[in-house]
N, C-alpha and C positions, 0 to 999 in steps of 0.2 A: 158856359162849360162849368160841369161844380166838380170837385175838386173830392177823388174818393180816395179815403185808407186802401192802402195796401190787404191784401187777402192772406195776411202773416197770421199768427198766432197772437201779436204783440197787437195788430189791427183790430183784429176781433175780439180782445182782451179789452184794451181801450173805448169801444164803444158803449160798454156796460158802465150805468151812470156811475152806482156807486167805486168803482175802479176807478173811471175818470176822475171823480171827486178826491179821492186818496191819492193819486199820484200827481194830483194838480196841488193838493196840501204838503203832499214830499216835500215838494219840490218848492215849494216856499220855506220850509222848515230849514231846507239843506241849504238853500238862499242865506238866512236868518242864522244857522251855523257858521257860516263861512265868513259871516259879517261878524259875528262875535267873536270867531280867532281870530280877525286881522284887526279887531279892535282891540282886543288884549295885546297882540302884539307891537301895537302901533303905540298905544299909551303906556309900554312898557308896565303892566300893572303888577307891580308889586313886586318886581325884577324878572318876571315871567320871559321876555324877549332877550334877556341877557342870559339866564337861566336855558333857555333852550338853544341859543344861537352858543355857546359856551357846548356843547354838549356835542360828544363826538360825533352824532349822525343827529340831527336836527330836525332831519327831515322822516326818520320816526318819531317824530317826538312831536312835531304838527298834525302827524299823520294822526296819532293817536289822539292827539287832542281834539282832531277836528270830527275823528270818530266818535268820540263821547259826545261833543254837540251836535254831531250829528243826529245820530240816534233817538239823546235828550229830545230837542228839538224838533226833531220831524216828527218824533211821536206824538209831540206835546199839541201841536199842529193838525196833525191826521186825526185823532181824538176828541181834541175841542171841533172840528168839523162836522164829526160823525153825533157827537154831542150833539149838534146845533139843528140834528135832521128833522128836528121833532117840531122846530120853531117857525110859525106863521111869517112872512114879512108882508106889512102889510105900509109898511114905511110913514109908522106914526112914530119911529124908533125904537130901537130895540125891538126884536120879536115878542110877540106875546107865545106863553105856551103853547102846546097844544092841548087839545082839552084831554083831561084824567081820565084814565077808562072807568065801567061805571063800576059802580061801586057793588060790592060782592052783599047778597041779601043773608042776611042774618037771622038763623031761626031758633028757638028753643032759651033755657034760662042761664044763666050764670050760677055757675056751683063751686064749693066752695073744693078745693085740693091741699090736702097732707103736702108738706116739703119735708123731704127727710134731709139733715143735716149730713156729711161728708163720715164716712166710717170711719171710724179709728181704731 
């Protein structure tokens, strides 16, 4: 018996690779956010966890922190992913490029151009 998506908006969104790949990268980003504020708070860095636990509603105050790595983060994530699309694995390590498109044919001479300095 195999096992099918839902017939949502959310299903048929998901099945498109590169979607897939961006919300599978989110979602480690937001992983990798969430580890950074509870390590900042945990190692009290640089009075950060006294600083916000001292503070009248605290819980905007993570909120907003964990929105800024979030954001940071999951982009940083989602990006270096979409970055990586162009790269062979061919698991001799590290990807090799992909090859450069070719190269644009060049016709005719090099001539010399006037620069005109900024008016005053």
């Amino acid at each position: 018996m195999t096992h099918s998506r839902p017939d949502t908006p959310a299903g048929r969104l998901l099945r498109l690779p590169l979607v897939r790949l961006l919300a599978i990268n989110l979602a480690i980003g937001l992983v990798i956010a969430v580890l950074a504020v509870a390590g900042l708070m945990a190692l009290d860095a640089h009075r950060l966890r006294t600083l916000v636990l001292g503070d009248q509603s605290p819980v905007v105050a993570i909120g907003l922190l964990l929105f800024g790595f979030a954001v940071t983060l999951g982009s940083w994530v989602m990006g270096t992913a979409v970055m990586r699309l162009g790269e062979r694995d061919d698991g001799a390590g590290g990807g090799a490029a992909a090859p450069a498109a070719p190269a644009v044919e060049q016709r005719g001479e090099p001539m010399a151009v006037r620069a005109r300095g900024p008016r005053r």
